[in-house]
Every structure is written in C-alpha cells, then in structure tokens.
N, C-alpha and C positions, 0 to 999 in steps of 0.2 A: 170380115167378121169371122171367118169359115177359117181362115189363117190363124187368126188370135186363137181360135178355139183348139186350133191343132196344137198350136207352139205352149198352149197352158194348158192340158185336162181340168177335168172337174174334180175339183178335190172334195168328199163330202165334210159337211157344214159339223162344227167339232159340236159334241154333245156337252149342256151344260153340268159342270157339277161342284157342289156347294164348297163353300172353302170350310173348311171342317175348323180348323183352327183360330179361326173369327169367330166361329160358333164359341168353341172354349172358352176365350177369351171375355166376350160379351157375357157368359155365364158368370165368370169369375168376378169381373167388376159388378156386378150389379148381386154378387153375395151369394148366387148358387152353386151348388157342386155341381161339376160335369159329368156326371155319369152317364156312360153307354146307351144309357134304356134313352137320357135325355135329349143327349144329342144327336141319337138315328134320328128320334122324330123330329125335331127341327128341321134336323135336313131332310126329309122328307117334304117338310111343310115348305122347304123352300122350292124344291124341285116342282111340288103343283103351282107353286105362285106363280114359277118362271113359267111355265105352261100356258098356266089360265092368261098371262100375259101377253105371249108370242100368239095364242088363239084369237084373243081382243087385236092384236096388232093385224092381224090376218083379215079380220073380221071388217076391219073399217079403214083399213088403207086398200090404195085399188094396188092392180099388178104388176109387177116393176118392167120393166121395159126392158129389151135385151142389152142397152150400154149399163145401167142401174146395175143388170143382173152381171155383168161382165167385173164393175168396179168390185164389186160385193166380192167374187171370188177372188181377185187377186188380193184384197185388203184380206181376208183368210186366208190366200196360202203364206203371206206376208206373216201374218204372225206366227203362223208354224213356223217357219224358219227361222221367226224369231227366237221361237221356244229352245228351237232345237240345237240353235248357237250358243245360248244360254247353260243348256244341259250340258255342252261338250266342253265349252270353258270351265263351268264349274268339276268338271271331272278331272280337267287336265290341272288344274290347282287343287286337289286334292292329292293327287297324286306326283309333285312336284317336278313335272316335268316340264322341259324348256319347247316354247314354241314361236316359230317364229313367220311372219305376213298371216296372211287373211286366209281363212281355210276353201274360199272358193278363187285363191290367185294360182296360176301356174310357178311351175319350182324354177324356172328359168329369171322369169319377171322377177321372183325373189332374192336371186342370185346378182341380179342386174341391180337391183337394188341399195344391194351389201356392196356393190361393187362402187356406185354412186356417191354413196352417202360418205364410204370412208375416206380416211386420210392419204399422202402420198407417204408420211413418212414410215410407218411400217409396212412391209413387202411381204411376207409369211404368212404361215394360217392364224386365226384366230386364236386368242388364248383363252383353254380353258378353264374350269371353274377348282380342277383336281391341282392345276399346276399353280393355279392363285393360291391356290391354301399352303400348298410344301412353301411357296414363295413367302407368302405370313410366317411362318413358321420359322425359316430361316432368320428373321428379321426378330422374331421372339426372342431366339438362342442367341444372335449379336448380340442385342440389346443387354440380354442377364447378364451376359460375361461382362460386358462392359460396365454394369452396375452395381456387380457381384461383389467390389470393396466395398459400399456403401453398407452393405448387411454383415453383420457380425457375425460370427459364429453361433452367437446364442439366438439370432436370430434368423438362422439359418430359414429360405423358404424351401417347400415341398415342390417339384415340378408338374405334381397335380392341382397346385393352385393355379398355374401359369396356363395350364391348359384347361381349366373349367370354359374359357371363351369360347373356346374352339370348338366344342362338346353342342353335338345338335339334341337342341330342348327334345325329351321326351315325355310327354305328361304321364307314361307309365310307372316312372319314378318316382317315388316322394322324394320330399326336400329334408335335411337334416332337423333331427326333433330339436326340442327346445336344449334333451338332456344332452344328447351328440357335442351342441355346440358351447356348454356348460364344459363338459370334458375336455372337448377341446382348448379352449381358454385357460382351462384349471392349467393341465398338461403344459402349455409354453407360458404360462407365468411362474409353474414353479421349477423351471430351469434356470431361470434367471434374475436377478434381485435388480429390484427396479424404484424408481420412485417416482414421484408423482409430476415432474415433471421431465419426466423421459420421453424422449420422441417415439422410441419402439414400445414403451405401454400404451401410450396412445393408438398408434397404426394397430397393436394387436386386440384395444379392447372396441374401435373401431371395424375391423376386418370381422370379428367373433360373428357381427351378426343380430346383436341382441340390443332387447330396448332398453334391459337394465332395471327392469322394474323389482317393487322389494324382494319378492320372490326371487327371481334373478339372481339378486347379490346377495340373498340370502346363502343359496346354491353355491355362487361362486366363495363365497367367504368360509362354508363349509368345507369343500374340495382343501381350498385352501390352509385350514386350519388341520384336516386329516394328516396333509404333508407336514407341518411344523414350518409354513412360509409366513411367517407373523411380517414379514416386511412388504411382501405384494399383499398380504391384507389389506396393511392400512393405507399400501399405493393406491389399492385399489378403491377403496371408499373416500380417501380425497379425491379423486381422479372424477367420479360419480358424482359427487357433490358438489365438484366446482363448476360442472358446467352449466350451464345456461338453463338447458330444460330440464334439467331434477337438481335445480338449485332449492327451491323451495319446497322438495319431494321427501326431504327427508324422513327418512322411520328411523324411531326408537329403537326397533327390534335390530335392526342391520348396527347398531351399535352397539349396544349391547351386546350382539354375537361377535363382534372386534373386541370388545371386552372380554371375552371369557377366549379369545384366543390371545390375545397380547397375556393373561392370567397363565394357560399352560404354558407357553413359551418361558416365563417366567419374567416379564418385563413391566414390572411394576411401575418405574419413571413412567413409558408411555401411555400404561396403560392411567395413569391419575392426569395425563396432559387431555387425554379422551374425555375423561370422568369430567375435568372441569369443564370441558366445553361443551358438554352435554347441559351443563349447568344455568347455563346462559343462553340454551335457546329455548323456548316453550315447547316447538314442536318433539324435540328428541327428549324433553328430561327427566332426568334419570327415576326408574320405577323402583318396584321392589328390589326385581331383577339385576337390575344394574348393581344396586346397592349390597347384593350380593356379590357379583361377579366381583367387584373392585375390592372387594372384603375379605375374601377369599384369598385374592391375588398379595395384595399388603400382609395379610396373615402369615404364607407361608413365605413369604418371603422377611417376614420378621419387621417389618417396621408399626412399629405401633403408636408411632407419634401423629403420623398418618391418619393410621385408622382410628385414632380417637376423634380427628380433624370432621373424619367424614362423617361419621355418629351422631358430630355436631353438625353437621350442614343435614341431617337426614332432619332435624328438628326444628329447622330454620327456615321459614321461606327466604326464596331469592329474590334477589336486591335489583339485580341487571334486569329484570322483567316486568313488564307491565301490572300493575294491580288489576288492572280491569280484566284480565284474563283469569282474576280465579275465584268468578263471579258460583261458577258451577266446576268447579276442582280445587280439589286441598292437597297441595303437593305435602304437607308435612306427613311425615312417617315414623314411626317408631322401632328399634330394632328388635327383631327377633333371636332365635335362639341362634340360627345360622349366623347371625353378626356376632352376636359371643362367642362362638366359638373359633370365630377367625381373631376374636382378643385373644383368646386364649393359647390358640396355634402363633402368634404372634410373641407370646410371653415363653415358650420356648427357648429360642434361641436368646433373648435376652434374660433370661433368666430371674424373670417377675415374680416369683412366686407370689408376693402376698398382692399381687393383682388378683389372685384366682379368688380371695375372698370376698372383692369387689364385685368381679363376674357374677359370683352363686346370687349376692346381695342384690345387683340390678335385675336379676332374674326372680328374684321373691320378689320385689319389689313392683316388677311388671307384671305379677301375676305370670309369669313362664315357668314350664317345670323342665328341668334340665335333663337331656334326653343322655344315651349311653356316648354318644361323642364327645361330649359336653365333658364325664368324669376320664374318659381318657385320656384326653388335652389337659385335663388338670390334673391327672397324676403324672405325666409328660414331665409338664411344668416343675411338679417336687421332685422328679428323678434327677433332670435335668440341674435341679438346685441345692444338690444333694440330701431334701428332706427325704429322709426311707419313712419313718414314723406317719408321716402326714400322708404320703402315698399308701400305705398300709390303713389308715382311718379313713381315705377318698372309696377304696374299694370297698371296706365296709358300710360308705354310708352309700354306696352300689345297690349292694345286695340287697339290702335295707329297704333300696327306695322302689324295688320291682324289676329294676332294669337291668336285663341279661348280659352277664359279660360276654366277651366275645374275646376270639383267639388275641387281638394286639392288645387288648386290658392285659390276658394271663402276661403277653411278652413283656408288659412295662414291670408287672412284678416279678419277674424271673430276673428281669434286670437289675432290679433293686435290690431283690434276694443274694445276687451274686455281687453286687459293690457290698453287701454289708458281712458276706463271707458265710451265709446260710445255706449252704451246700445242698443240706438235706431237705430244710425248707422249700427249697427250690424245685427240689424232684416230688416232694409233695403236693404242690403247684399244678404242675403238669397234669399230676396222674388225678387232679379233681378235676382237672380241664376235663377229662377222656372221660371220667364217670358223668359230669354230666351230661357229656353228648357234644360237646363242645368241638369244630374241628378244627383241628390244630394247622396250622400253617408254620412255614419253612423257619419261620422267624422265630419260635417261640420256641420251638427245637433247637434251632441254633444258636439261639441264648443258653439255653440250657447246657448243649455240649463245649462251651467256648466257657463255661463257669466249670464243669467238670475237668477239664482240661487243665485251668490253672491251679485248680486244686492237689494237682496230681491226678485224676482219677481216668487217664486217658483212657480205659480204656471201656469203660461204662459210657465213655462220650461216642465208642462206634455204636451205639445198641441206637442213641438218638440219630445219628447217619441213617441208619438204617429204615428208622420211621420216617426219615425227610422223603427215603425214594417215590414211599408211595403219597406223598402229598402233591396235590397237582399245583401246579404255579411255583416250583421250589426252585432252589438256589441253586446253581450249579456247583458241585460236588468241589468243584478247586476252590473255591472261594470260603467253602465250609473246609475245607480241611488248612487250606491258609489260614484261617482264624482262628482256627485251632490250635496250628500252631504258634502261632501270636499269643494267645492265652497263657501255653506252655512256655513261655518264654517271659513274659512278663511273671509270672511264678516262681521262675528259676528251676523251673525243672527241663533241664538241657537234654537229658537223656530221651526222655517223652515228646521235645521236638523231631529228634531221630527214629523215635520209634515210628512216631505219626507219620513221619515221613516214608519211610519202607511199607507202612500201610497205606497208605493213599495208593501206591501205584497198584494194587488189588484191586482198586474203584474205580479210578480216574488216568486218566496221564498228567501229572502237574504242568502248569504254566507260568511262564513267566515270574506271575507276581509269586510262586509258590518257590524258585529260586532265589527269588529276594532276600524273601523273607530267610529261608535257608543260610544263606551266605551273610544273613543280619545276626543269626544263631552264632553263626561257628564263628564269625569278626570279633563279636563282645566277648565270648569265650573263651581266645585265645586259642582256636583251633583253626589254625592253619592250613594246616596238610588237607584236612576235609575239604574245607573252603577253595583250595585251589584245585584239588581233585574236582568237587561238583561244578565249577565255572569252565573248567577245560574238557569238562564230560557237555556242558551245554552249549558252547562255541564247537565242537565238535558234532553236535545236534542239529545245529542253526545248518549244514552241508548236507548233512548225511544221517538219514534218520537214526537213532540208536533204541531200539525195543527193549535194555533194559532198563533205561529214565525215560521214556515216552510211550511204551505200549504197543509202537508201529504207528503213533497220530502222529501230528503233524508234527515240523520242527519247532522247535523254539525259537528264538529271535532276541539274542540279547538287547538291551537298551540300556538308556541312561544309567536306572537304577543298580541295573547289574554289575557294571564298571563303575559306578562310586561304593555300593559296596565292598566289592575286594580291594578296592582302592582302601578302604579303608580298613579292611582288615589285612593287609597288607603293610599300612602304617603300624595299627598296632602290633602287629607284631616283627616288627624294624626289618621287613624283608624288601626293603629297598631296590634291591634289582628287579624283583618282580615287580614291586611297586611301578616301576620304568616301564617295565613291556606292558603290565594293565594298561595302563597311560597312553603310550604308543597306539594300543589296538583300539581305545578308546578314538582317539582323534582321528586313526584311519577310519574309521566306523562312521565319523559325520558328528559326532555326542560331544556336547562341553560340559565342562565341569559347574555348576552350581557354586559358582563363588558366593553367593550368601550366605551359604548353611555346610560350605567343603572347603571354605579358603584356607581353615587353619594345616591341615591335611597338608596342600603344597609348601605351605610355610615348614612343617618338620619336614619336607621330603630336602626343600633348600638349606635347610640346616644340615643333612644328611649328605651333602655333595651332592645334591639333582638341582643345582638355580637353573639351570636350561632349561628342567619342565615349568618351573617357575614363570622363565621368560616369554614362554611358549604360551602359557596360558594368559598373559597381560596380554601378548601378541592378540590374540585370538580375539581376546575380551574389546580391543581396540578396532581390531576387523570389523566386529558386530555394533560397532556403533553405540558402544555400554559402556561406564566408567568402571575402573576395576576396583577391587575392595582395595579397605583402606588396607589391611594385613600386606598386602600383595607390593603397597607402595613403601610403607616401613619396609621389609623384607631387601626389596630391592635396591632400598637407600640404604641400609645396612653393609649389602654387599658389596655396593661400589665403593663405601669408605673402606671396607676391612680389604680390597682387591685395590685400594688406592687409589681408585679413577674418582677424583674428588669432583673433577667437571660434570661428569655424569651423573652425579649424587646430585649437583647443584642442580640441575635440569629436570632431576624427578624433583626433589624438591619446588621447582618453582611451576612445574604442572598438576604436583598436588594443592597450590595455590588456587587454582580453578575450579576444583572440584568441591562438590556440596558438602562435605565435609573440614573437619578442624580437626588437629591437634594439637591437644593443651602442650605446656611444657612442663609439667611431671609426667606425663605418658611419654616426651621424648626423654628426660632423663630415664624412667624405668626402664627405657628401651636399652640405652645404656648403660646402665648398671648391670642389666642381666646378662646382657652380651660384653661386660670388658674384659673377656677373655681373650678376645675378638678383634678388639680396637684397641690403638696404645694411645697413651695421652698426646701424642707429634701426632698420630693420624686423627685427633679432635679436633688439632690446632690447626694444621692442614683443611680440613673440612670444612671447618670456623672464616677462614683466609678467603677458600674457593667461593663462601657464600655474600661474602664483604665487597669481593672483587669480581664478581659476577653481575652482567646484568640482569637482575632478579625481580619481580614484583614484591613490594611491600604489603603481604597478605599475612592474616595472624598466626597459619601455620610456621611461616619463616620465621617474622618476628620470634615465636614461641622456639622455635630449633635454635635459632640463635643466644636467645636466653639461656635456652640450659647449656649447649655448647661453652658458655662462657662460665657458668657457675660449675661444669665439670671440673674443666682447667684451674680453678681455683680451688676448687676443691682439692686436685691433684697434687696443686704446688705448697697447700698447706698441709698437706700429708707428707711429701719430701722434707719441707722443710723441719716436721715435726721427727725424720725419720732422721736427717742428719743431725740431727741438737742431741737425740741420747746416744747418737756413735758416739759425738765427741764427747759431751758429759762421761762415757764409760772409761774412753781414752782418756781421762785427765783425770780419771780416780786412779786406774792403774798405774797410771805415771809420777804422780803427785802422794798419792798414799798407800798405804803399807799395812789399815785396819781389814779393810774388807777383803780377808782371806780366801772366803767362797767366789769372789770373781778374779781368777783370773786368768787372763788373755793371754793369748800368749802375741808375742811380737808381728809374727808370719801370718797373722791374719789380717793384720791389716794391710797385707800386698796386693790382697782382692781391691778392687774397685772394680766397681759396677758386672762383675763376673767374672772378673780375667786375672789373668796373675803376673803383676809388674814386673818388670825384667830384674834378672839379676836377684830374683827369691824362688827359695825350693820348697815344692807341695807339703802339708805336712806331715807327718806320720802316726803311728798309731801310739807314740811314746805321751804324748800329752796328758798330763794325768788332770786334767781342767775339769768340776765336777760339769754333768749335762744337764739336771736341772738349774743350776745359777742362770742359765743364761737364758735371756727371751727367745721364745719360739715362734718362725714365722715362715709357712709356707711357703716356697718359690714357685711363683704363676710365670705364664708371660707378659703381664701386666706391669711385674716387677722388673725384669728382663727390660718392655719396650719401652718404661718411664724414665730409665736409666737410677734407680734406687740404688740407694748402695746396700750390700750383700754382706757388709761388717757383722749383720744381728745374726745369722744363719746359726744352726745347731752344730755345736760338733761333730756328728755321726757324718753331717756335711761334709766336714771340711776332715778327709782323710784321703784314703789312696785313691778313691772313686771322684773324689772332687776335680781332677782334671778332665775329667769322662763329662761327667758332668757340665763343666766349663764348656767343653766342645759343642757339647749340644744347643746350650744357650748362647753359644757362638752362630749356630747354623739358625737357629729360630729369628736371633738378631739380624743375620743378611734376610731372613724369608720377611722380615716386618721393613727393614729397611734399605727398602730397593727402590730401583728410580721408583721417581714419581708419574716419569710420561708410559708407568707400561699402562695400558688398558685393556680390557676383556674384551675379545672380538666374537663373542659370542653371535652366534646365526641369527635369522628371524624367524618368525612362527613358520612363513613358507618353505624358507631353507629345508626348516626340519622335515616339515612334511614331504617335501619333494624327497629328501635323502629316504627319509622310510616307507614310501611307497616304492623307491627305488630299490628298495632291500627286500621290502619284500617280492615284488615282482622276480628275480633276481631267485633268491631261495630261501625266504621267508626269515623273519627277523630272528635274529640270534640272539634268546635268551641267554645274559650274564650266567646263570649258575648250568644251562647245559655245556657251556664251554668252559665247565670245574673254578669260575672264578670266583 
C-alpha cells in the first residue's frame, strides 16, 4: 500500500467550477438575456449548492477506507490526463502540425512501428506533403497542355483559375462580390458572339458563379447592352430561360430591358420576334414599357406597318391566354404620346406626310396634348416631303400652343429655309434662336453654313464655324468644312470649293472624305492638273507626312473613293494613260472597282485601247465570287468579234446565258449600230456561224443575239443591193442617153471596184470638168471598205491625184479587217497582271506612260 502511495502521489481533489456557458445557454432558451450581473449570480448559486451537497454527502456517508480512498485518486489523476491530452491535441490541430504515435510512446517503438506496417515495395524516405503538391502540379500543366485544343482562343482560360485549388482557404479573404462576378461575365461574353446553344456560354455562365436571379440579369443585360453586344444578350436570356429552375421565373422587366437593347442596336426583326412572345405568356406581358421600347425601335427605324400592328394589339386582349387570368388585370392599353411620336418618327423616312394630320387628330381625340417632340417629328415629316409651307404653319402652331422650341426645331427650319433658297430668312432664324436664350447646337450652325456656302456666301459661312467651336458636343471641324464644300459645289460655285479648301487647313488638317470630295470638284470641272496634283500630294502623305496638306497630323490613307474619283476624272478628261497607272495603284492597293455605279468608266477606258484593264477587272470580279456587269460582258463580246476571236465571243455569250440577267435584241442591235465602225458585215456573219456551230445553251440572251445578228445581215445586203441598182441605173443613163447633161461620168470611174483600181486604167486627173454637185454624196467609213460596196458613188474631189493615196489606205485597213480568222488575243489574266506590276514596281516603281514623253 506504502509502494502504491509512492509510485502515485497525491494529487489534490480538482476544484468545482460552473460551466458558465450552460448557464447562457439555459438563459437564452427560456427567453432571458444573459447579462453579467445574471450569470455571476447563478454561478454563484451553483458553487453553494455543489457545497451544501458534498457537506450532506460528508455528513451521512461514513469514511472511505484506505483502497476506497486509493481508487478515488487514481480515477482523478485519470482524468487530468485526460484533460491534458485533450488540450494538447486540440492545440496541435489548431496549429496544423503533423503528429505522429501516442505522446506517452518512446521514438524508437515509433519508428519500429513505421517500419512494421510499411510495404517492401518502396526502400526511400517517406514522401512529403511539399513534394505531393509540386507533384499535383506537374500533373495540372500536363493535363492543360493536353486539353489546351479543346479551348478556343476566345475562350482562352486564366492560370489563376487553375490554381484557385491549390490556394489554402483563408477565412481572412472575402469571396468575390456579387458585382466582381457581374464584371466578370460581362467581360468574356462580350468578346465573343455566342448563342444559346453554345457549349462555351454555357461552361461560362455556369463557371460565373451566380444564381441568375432578375436582378442578376438585370445587371448582366446591362453590362451587356453598354458594350453594344445585342447578340450575347439574347444568348443570354434564352440560355436563363431554358433551364429547368427559372423556367417558370420569368420577369417582364428582364425583357423588356432586351427590348430596348435589340431597339439601340437597331434590330427591329428581333426585336418584334421578343415583342410577340412576350404576347403569349401572362407572366412577361408586355406593359406600358414594352409598348414603348418596341415603338421606339419600329419608329426609327421606319416601319410603320408594324407599328400600326402593334397599337392594334395594345387594344386587344390576347387570344393564346387564358380568360380566367384577368379576373383582377386588364391588359388593354391605350397609347400615349410616346407611341405617336414613334408614328411620326416612322412617317420620316417614308415620307407620310398627311399621316401627321392623323397623329394630331388621335391625340385630340384622346384627350392628349402634343408635347415639343411631338411638332418636331412632324415638321421632320413636311421637310422631309418637301412641304416648306406646312413646316412653317407646324412651328407656328408651336409657338402658339406654349411649347418652347429648342435648338433641332430652329435646325429643321434652317433646313427648309435653305431648300426653299431664303438665305436671309435663314440667318434670321438663328439669330432669334440666340435672343431667346436658345442654345444652339453643332447642327443648326451647320445648317446654316452649308446654306451660305451654296449660295455663294462662303465666307460669312466661317463666322458660323466659328460659333460651332465653342458648342460642346460639335461636329468635327472636317466634316463641317466637307459639307461645305459639297454645298459649294452643288451651287456651282467652283472657285469657293478652293477657297474653302486653303481655308480649312487654318482650322483643321483635312481627311480623307475632304479629298474626295475635292478630287469630285476638279473631276466634273474639268480640272485636271489640280486633281492629279492633289491625289499624288496625298499618296505621297499616306508615307511621309507633308505639313503643307496635313498640318504635321496624321497621314492620309487613300481608299476606294479616292481612286474611282481620279479614275473618273481622269476619264473625263481622256487622260488615259493616267487613267492606266490610277488603275494599276488601285489594284496593288487591295481596292476593286464598284462595277454597279463605275462600270461604264472601264467600258470608255476599252474603247480607248485599255481592254486589259477591262479584262482585269472581269478577272477580279470572278475571283470574288460576284457576276460582273452586264456593260462589262457586251464590251467584251464586242471585242472579241471586232479582234476576230468569234469562239471567244461565243463562250461569253453563252455564260452571259446563266446570269440573272437579259438582253433584248434591240439593245443587241443598238450595240451594233453604234459600234459599226468597228465590225464589218463578214465579221456579223462570222459571229452569226460561230454561234450556230457552237455548243451553246438556248437561253433568250442568245436566241435574242442571234435574231438581230440575222436582221443586221439583211439589213446590209438590202442596202448593197439598193447601192448597186443606182451604180447601174447611172451607168445606163450615161450610156444610153444624151439628155441629162449635168451627169456626166466619166468612163475611168468605173475601174474602181470596191477601192482598187482595175488593171490596165490610169488614175484620173484634174482635167475632168464633171460638175460636183450632180453627183450623190457619200462618205467613205470602213463599214463601206469591210462590206465590200462598191465606191462608183464617191465625190469627185475623191477621185483625183490623192485617190491612189487613198486607195492604199483602204488597202491596208482591208488586210487589218481581213486577216485569218484563227488569230486570237492572248491577253494575261487578272493574276498575270498583277504579278507583272508588283514586279515593276518592286523593281523601280511603275513607269508612268506620259513621264517617259509618250
């Protein structure tokens, strides 16, 4: 016993002390607050209970006996160490450290341990918890690379996403707010256009985070609507709506706001495909609001067949919905002023006027009173329709009715003042705008100076420049001085484009469109020299700045516009070799010519000797996957008959067969009539043959060539044969009679046939005393030449010492008409050419025809 006592001391008896937080606790449930003052005394009260009890226990139990008192201490140091193991574990998981056997075993036993339990097949130390995670890791980076086709471009991921795993939780941080991941969403849906049944909108609107509530897509439709992504809009609200859990969730309002972004985008189709399906559910349908948004969007964009549609559904309950639902709602609506006025914005562009009578009419009628939008849209309307009188009587009954004009009222009358040529009117306008207090904006100035301008008065038009600078929200200075000179131009005052022009670069540096326009001046005016001066002063800008046409800003950049302008002033003023090199710089450039609105342009440059730019641009036109004008295909069937290659001719022919167009057969006779200076009656008949004996599609273009082809030829041969009946009628007067003194012939003219002079006859001379009007007068073409007409009728002036000269020539024009038939044009292709001229210029730049004196 003496042993035991040794090997365990006494440990004293632990003191009791109350659990304070049971106290709490039992406070809380039964409805009292735990205040300090409450809970000392409790525990207090519990510390005498436990007393008065252990004293009762003392009192009436007898005294433990020495094994009693021996168990009792060990059963208390027992739970101390219970305590104290407790305390120590919960310490060492607080602090995440690794522990490993019993903390009263030896480090050996635990090592024997480790050694026991493991396996034979690894030999090495243990692996740690640093080399697992590089290990993970590596296994991350495999894995992305490997999967990294799977992700698009546009779907590029962040490698902060990849490593959020790996990231030890710190409750220090908060989590991304609601807006963060609003942003984020917004941000990779509008990089890339998507639709609703995309696997990457899903994964992204999945990954976002969010539950998508209205608010939510509220948010995201915003974001989205700020960028101008009208198509992940509506990805996105099908996307929401199809699913499962906010199938039946739908808000009006989240509609509605796709509504008024499909309306600025300007997508009126989808946005009336929304409107109807709004129509058909109860939950979404459409309110005031909507009836707005959709109103708005049809107005400006001009359909009003539409909008009267919907005016009438505003009036109508729907049909697809149950009655019993609008026990306690009246969907019917009436429209307001806002819905007239998008009639009215809508009678604009169509140019409704006496709709606007209607408008004012259903607005008395509804008791509405038509507010200042209301008369600007309808003086719009009479600008636009050319009433001036009525827009002048709208703003009267303005003023009239209370309601304050504002700056785009003055603009619509300044515009009407200047269609109807009221100059002075006009600057009177203005300056009641400024007295009442009125501010004027960019527009209403620049009406004004672009009406100065074509009156002549450019230069009272800088005074309004000058008030635009200090208006806030104005126009950029080139665009007002381009208009200006537009104005000047349509005026006919040419000089005053020039002027304008040498003034602008005081203000502004011109651009681009202000070169256009320029080189649109000096084209119709037959100025030249200007026009190629200013286009080689601006391709030499496009390199290298030049501070006297730009100021030291930026270069210019020719385009389109600017190479079919000189192109075209160029034509008109038959400077063909330039014409060639525009052309040339043009096609190295990247630019095609505008065959709708430029075709005729190539047609005179082919008439001009340039069919190679001709072919070059079919070429091209075929490249792109476009049919080429019709100009372009007569042109080139012209030219393969007049160059002989009739096989050729028959193959554009019979692939102008396929094309969505026709041509009559007086438009192919015209073609020939204008051009038979061109084609001999053997090259019709040639032609006529190659299309007979070709295999050709029976399409009514051919049919149609073929027709006139055959009433040319008749034609031709009733004109020979009407040509040879008065040779001989003439010859059998002079032979035969002896009255008609004033004709006569003399013998040696009739040696001619068909140009030449029969063997064995001499040219005539000047001795002929034959008078020169008896005899009919008839031009020698090479018409007459290639038909083979006989030349008996010619004038005598003809037929003297120069008549052999003569002869020669129509000798040489007859081999040029009548030469084999197998030559053909080996004309290049579009590529050819191009390669040759990039190789030219690369090489030392293209060689202008007129700098090498030609």
């Amino acid at each position: 016993m003496e042993a035991l006592q040794g090997a365990h001391p006494q440990i004293p008896t632990p003191k009791f002390e109350p659990n304070t937080d049971q106290i709490k606790r039992n406070l809380t449930n039964k409805g009292v607050h735990p205040t300090p003052k409450i809970v000392h005394t409790l525990r207090k009260k519990q510390l005498q209970k436990h007393n008065r009890k252990l004293n009762r226990l003392n009192q009436q139990d007898p005294p433990l006996s020495e094994s009693q008192s021996q168990a009792l201490l060990e059963e208390t140091h027992f739970q101390t160490l219970k305590a104290e193991y407790r305390g120590f574990t919960r310490a060492v998981r607080s602090n995440n450290e690794l522990t490993v056997g019993m903390p009263w075993e030896g480090v050996e036993r635990i090592g024997f341990r480790e050694l026991a339990s493991g396996g034979g097949e690894y030999g090495g130390e243990k692996l740690k918890r640093e080399e697992l995670k590089k290990l993970r890791e590596m296994f991350e980076t495999r894995k992305r690379e490997e999967m990294k086709w799977v992700l698009e471009d546009d779907v590029e991921m962040n490698e902060e996403w990849f490593d959020e795993g790996s990231k030890v939780w710190d409750p220090a941080k908060r989590q991304r707010s609601e807006r963060e991941m609003v942003e984020f969403l917004v941000e990779r849906l509008s990089g890339t256009e998507f639709t609703m049944r995309d696997w990457k909108l899903s994964r992204m609107m999945k990954q976002s985070g969010l539950e998508f509530s209205e608010g939510q897509v509220l948010k995201v439709l915003n974001g989205l609507g700020t960028k101008k992504c009208w198509k992940q809009a509506l990805a996105v609200v099908e996307w929401v709506y199809k699913d499962r859990g906010n199938k039946h969730c739908k808000s009006r309002f989240v509609y509605t706001k796709l509504l008024a972004i499909l309306g600025k985008a300007g997508r009126p189709q989808e946005a009336l495909n929304i409107f109807n399906m709004m129509r058909v559910d109860f939950h979404i349908y459409p309110d005031i609001a909507a009836y707005h948004s959709i109103a708005v969007t049809l107005g400006q964009t001009g359909r009003l067949k539409e909008l009267l549609k919907v005016i009438e559904c505003m009036r109508q309950k729907p049909v697809k919905i149950n009655r019993n639902m609008f026990r306690n709602w009246d969907p019917i609506l009436e429209p307001d002023v806002v819905v007239y006025n998008a009639i009215l914005n809508a009678c604009v562009q169509s140019h409704q006027w006496k709709s606007v009578y209607w408008v004012f009419n259903q607005l008395r009628y509804s008791g509405l009173k038509p507010n200042g939008a209301t008369y600007g849209l309808a003086m719009e309307v009479m600008l636009q329709s050319g009433k001036y009188d009525l827009v002048h009587e709208l703003f009267r009954k303005m003023k009239k009715s209370g309601e304050a004009p504002k700056a785009l009222t003055y603009k619509v009358i300044v515009r009407a003042l200047w269609c109807e040529g009221k100059v002075n009117e006009a600057i009177e306008a203005v300056r009641d705008m400024e007295r009442r207090g009125v501010v004027g904006t960019s527009g209403v100035y620049y009406e004004l100076a672009c009406c100065l301008c074509k009156s002549g008065r450019w230069q009272d038009a800088l005074l309004q420049v000058e008030k635009m600078k200090n208006v806030t929200n104005t126009k950029p200075l080139e665009v007002t001085f381009t208009g200006m000179i537009k104005s000047s131009m349509e005026g006919g005052h040419i000089d005053d484009c020039v002027s304008i022009f040498e003034q602008m670069k005081n203000h502004c540096s011109p651009n681009i469109g202000t070169i256009n326009t320029m080189l649109k001046v000096f084209g119709r005016t037959d100025m030249f020299s200007k026009a190629k001066e200013l286009f080689e002063e601006t391709k030499a800008a496009k390199s290298d700045s030049d501070p006297s046409l730009e100021g030291g800003g930026s270069s210019l950049m020719p385009d389109e516009y600017t190479y079919t302008s000189m192109l075209k002033a160029s034509a008109s003023a038959l400077q063909w070799e330039y014409f060639e090199y525009v052309y040339k710089e043009m096609a190295l450039s990247g630019y095609q010519i505008d065959q709708s609105k430029n075709a005729s342009i190539l047609v005179e440059a082919s008439r001009a000797g340039k069919g190679y730019l001709l072919e070059h641009a079919f070429d091209r036109t075929l490249e792109a996957g476009e049919i080429p004008h019709l100009l372009f295909f007569i042109e080139m069937v012209y030219q393969a008959t007049a160059q002989h290659d009739y096989k050729r001719a028959a193959t554009l022919v019979n692939t102008m067969a396929y094309a969505p167009f026709q041509v009559s057969e007086r438009q192919w006779t015209d073609v020939f009539k204008k051009n038979e200076d061109g084609i001999s009656q053997d090259g019709l008949k040639k032609l006529l043959d190659a299309l007979e004996h070709c295999d050709v599609t029976s399409e009514a273009t051919l049919l149609n060539l073929k027709r006139s082809l055959q009433s040319l030829c008749r034609s031709y041969k009733s004109r020979d044969f009407s040509d040879s009946a008065s040779v001989s009628s003439l010859n059998d007067d002079d032979e035969g009679s002896d009255d008609n003194e004033g004709l006569i012939m003399p013998n040696h003219s009739l040696g001619y046939i068909n140009g030449k002079m029969s063997p064995g006859t001499d040219p005539p001379d000047d001795s002929s005393d034959a008078p020169v009007n008896e005899f009919p007068h008839r031009s020698s073409t090479r018409r007459d030449v290639a038909a083979d007409i006989e030349i008996v009728s010619r004038p005598l002036d003809y037929i003297s010492d120069e008549g052999l000269e003569l002869t020669e020539i129509d000798e040489e024009i007859e081999a040029l008409i009548y030469k084999d038939d197998s030559h053909k044009s080996h004309l290049p292709s579009a590529k050819e050419i191009m390669k040759d001229w990039k190789e030219r210029r690369k090489k030392g730049g293209i060689l202008i025809p007129f700098q090498l004196g030609m």
